[in-house]
C-alpha positions, 0 to 999 in steps of 0.5 A: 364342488371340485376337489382339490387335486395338488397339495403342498407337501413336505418330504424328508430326503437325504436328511433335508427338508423339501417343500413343495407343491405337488400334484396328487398324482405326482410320483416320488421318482418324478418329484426327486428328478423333476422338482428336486434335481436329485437325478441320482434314480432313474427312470428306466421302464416306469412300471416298477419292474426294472429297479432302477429308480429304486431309493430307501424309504425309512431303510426300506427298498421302494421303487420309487416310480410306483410310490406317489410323493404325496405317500412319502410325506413325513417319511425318511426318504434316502437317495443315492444322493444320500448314500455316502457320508461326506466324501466317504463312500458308503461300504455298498458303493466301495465295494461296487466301485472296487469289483466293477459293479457296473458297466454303462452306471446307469442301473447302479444307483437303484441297484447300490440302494436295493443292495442297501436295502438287502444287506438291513433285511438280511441283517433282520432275519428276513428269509428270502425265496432262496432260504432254505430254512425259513423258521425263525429260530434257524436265524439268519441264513447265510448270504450266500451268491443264491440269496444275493442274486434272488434278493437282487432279482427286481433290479435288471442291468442291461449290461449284465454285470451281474457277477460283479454285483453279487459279489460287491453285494457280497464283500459290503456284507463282510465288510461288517458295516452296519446300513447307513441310510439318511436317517443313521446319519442325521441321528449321528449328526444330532448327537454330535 
């Protein structure tokens, strides 16, 4: 008896609803740009070593070209596409926009939503290869142009922008403003 290779999923992406039949081999970077047109993450080297195709999964940085579609059922899912509220940039791609943190645009988008994913775990206490202080009770170090650059590291831009997205990283992070992610924003939507 064969095997079923396809199956009907349901993914949750920038606060919507998709269903969709997929094949279990399906990634969720050829699902969002093949099957959904949200072309926002690129496919860059397919191999997970770029960051270009890089979307939050429940506020968490995932390289979507590793991640099958079939795994992201039932998860929140934001993309680039998902990031700003309405016409209000999100602080992340203000400050990319204000500080040129980009040049040919075509990493940005996985690299607006690595710094996203930077800014939460930052915001946690997550220690990064860069902490000096590793121990809980040091508390979060200070984000400093080290830290940013060795948290951004799995994310290339050929252009080599890379000051000028260190230091967007880094104004996003004075800014104050707590990640938004798909998921803040339905929440705040159903409490309206």
């Amino acid at each position: 008896m064969a095997l079923p290779t396809s199956s009907v999923i349901t993914l949750h992406i920038n606060g919507e609803r998709h269903t969709l039949p997929v094949d279990h081999r399906t990634t969720l970077l050829d699902a969002l740009r093949e099957r959904l047109d949200l072309t926002g993450a690129k496919k860059g080297c397919d191999q997970g070593q770029c960051g270009a195709c890089t979307v939050l999964v429940d506020g968490r940085r995932t390289l979507a070209c590793l991640q099958l579609a079939v795994a992201a059922q039932g998860r929140e899912i934001t993309t680039i596409e998902g990031v700003a509220d309405g016409d209000l940039l999100h602080p992340v791609q203000q400050a990319f926009l204000d500080l040129d943190g980009y040049q040919c645009g075509y990493c940005t988008p996985g690299q607006i939503c690595s710094a996203i994913g930077v800014l939460a775990e930052h915001a946690a206490g997550w220690p990064s290869a860069a902490t000096a202080d590793v121990r809980p009770a040091a508390g979060p170090p200070a984000l400093t142009a080290d830290e940013i650059r060795e948290r951004m590291s799995g994310n290339l831009c050929r252009c080599a922008a890379y000051t000028s997205i260190v230091e967007a990283v880094s104004r996003a992070s004075e800014s104050g403003a707590a990640p938004r992610t798909g998921a803040t924003k339905q929440a705040k939507e159903s409490a309206a």
